[in-house]
N, C-alpha and C positions, 0 to 999 in steps of 0.2 A: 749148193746154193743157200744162201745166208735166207732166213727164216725172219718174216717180219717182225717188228715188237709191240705193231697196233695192232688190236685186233681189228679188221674189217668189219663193218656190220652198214651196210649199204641202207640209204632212205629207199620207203615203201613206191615213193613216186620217183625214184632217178635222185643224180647226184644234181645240186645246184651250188653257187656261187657260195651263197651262203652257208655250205658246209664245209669249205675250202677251210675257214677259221677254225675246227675242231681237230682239224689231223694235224699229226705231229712234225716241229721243225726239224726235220733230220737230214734235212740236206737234198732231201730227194725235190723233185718236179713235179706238182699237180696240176694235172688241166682237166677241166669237163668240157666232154666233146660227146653231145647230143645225149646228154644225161648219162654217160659214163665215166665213171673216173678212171686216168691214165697214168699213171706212177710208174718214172725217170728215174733211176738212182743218180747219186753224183756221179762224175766222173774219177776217172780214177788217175791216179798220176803219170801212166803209161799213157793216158790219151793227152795230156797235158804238157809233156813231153815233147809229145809227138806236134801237138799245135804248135809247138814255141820252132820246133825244126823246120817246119813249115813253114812259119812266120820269117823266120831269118831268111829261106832261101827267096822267099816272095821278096823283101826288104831289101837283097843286095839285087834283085832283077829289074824291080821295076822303076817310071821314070820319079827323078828326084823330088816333083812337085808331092806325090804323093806320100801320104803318112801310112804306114801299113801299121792296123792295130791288131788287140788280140782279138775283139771282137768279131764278128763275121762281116764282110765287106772291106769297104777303106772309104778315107775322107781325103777331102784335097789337102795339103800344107796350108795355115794361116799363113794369110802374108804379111811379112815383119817389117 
C-alpha cells in the first residue's frame, strides 16, 4: 500500500473547513464528516474503464429522450 507524502498532524479541536486548504492537491477526496477527516484516492483507470462499459451499455438500452452521462444519474435530452 502506497505510503502518504503529507505528513498527517490532525487540529487539537477536529478537522474543520478551514483546513481543507492546507492539505495537499493530489488528486485524492477530502471531506470533514463530524470533525473527521476522510481521504478518497483517485480512481484508478480500471474503474474508469469499467464506468465507460457501463455507460455504453446503459446508452444503447435506454429510451432515446435520455442523455446518459458519465456523471452519476442522467438528464433528459435538450429539445432542439
Amino acid at each position: 500500500m502506497a505510503q502518504p507524502a503529507h505528513e498527517w498532524r490532525p487540529p487539537e479541536l477536529g478537522w474543520r473547513e478551514q483546513d481543507l486548504a492546507e492539505l495537499p492537491e493530489d488528486g485524492s477526496r477530502y471531506e470533514i464528516v463530524d470533525g473527521s477527516l476522510h481521504v478518497t484516492p483517485p480512481a484508478g483507470y480500471g474503474h474508469h474503464w469499467l464506468a465507460d462499459e457501463i455507460r455504453s451499455a446503459i446508452r444503447a438500452s435506454a429510451p432515446t429522450e435520455w442523455m446518459i452521462i458519465r456523471e452519476p444519474g442522467f438528464a433528459p435530452r435538450a429539445a432542439t
